[in-house]
N, C-alpha and C positions, 0 to 999 in steps of 0.2 A: 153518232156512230161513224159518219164519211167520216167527218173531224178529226177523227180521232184515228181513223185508217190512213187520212194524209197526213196527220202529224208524225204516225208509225212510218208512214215512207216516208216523208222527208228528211225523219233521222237516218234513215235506211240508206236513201238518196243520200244522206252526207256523208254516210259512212263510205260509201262505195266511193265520193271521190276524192279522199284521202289521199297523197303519197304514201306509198308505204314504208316504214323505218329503213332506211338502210341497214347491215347486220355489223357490230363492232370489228369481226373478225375481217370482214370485205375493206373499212375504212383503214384498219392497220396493215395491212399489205397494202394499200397502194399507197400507203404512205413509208413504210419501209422502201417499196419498189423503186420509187422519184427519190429517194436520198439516194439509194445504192447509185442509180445511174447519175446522178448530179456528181457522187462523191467519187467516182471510178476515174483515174490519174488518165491522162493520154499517155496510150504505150509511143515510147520513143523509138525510132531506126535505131538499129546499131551502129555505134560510128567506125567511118573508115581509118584505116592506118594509113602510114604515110611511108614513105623510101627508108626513114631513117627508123622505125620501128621493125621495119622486115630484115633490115642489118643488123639490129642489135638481136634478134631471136636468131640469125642467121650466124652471128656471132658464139652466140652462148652454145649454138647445135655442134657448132667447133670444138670448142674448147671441152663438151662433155663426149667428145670424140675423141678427142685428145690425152683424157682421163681414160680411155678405158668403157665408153658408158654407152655408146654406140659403137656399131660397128659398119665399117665403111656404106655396105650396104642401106644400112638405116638413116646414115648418113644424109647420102645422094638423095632418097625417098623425101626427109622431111626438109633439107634447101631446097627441093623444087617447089614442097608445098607452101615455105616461109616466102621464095622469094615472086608466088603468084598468090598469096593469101590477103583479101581486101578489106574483113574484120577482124576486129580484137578478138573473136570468139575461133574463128581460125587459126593466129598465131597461139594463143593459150594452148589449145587443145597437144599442140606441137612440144612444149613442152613440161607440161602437165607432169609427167615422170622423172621430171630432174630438177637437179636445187638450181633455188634459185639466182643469176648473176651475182657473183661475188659472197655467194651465202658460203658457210664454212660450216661441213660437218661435223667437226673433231673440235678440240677445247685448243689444240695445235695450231699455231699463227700459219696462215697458207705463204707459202714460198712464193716467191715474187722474182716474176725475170727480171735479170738485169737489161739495161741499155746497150751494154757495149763487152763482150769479152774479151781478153788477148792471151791469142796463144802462138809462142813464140820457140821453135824448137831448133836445135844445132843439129847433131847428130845421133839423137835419141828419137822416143816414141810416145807420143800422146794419144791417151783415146778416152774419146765420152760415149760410154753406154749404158745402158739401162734406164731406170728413171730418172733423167737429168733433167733440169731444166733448159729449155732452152731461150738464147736472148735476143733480143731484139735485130742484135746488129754483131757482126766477129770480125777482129785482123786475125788474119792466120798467118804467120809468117813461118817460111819451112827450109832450111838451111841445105841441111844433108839425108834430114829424117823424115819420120813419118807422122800423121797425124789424121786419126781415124772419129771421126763423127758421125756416130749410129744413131737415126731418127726414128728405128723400127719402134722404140717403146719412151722414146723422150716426151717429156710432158710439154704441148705445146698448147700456150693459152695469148695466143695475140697470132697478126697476119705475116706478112713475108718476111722472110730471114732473109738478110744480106749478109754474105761472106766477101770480105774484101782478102783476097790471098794474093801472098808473092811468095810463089815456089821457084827456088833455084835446080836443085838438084834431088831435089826429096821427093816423095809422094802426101797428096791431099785425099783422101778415100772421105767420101757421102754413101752412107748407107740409108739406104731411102726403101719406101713400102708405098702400094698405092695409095693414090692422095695426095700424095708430096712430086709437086714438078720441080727440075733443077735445071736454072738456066743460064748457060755458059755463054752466052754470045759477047757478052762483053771480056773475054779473057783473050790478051795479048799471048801470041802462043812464037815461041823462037826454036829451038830444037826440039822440045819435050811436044807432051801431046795432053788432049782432052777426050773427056769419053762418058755421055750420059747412054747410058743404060737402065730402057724404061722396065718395071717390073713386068712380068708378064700376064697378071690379072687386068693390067691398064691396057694392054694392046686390044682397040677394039674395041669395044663399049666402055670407054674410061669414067669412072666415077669422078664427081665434083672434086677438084680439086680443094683441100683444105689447108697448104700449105705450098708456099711458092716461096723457092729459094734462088737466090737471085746474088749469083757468084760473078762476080769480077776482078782485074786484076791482071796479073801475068804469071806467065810458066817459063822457066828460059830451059832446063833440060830434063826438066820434072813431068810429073802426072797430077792429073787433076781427073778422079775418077767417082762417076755417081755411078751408083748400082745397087741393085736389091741383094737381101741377104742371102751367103753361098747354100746349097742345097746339101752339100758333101756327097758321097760320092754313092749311096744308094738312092736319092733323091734324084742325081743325074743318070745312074742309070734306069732307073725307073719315071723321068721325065716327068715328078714330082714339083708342086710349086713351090717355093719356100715357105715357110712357115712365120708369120708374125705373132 
């Protein structure tokens, strides 16, 4: 009878010391869990941009200004943030809204500036306005006449315009809009005169320039005149800004 009561405990005793099964569902999580984290990539920094990345976004902010697609305001906003912006994810974000450099929305070959214009007048009258292109580089040679160059809606897709002019006795008229600086310092001037007149949305808090004209040359009893476009004569009296 004891016998037989220790042989009942001692299977008893074996049973009790057992491990006990682990459960299928406990050993497949932690085995999914060790692959997830073994398998999870190292997140990368973002990389930085360099000087010639924040010019060519600082570029493109131009030229979709230049079209029509900003407006000076928005302008000045997104060069500040292009040319303090230290990731890729900052310059994108900037231009996120606009095609992209040299993309073409139309089936229409994009017009392309020339290198070099020449405009050459006796005693007559030349004028470029509306959407013209404008080019890289211009002779303006002016006899007796006039020659009128309105930048208020010219399509400008690159950085500064030089105008090399030799006015004798004619007039050179720049119609220019904020944004556009025009600078005369290099014009030989003999009896005639020069005369940059800054728009008056510039005077004061001027927005980034996106155009920088850059006139040289000589006057002997001519004019050489930059200025914003005229108001007429309710806008002056009503001391109205001009209208671009």
């Amino acid at each position: 009878m004891a016998g037989a009561l220790r042989e009942r405990g001692g299977h008893a005793e074996g049973r009790l010391e057992r491990s006990p099964k682990p459960c299928s569902w406990a050993i497949e999580a932690n085995t999914v869990l060790s692959m997830t984290e073994e398998s999870l990539p190292e997140r990368r920094p973002e990389l930085r941009v360099s000087h010639e990345d924040r010019e060519r976004v600082a570029e493109q902010l131009r030229v979709a200004a230049g079209d029509g697609r900003l407006t000076l305001e928005e302008l000045d906003e997104r060069l500040d943030k292009a040319l303090s912006a230290r990731t890729e994810s900052e310059l994108a974000i900037l231009v996120r809204d606009l095609p992209a450099a040299g993309a073409e929305l139309s089936s229409a070959p994009a017009v392309q500036a020339k290198d070099l214009v020449r405009i050459e007048v006796g005693s007559s009258s030349i004028a470029r306005e509306g959407e013209w292109v404008v080019p890289r580089a211009m002779d303006v040679i002016v006899s007796s006449g006039t020659v009128k160059l309105d930048l208020t809606s010219a399509v400008i897709s690159h950085g500064p315009l030089r105008i090399a002019a030799e006015v004798k006795s004619g007039n050179l008229t720049i119609v220019t809009r904020p944004g556009i600086v025009v600078d005369t310092d290099e014009v030989a001037v003999k009896s005639g005169s020069v005369k940059v007149k800054v728009p008056p949305s510039v005077a004061g808090d001027a927005p980034r320039t996106f155009l920088q004209v850059e006139v040289v040359g000589s006057v002997r009893s001519g004019k050489i005149v930059a200025r914003p476009p005229r108001r007429g004569f309710f806008g002056w009296l009503f001391r109205r800004p001009p209208k671009y």
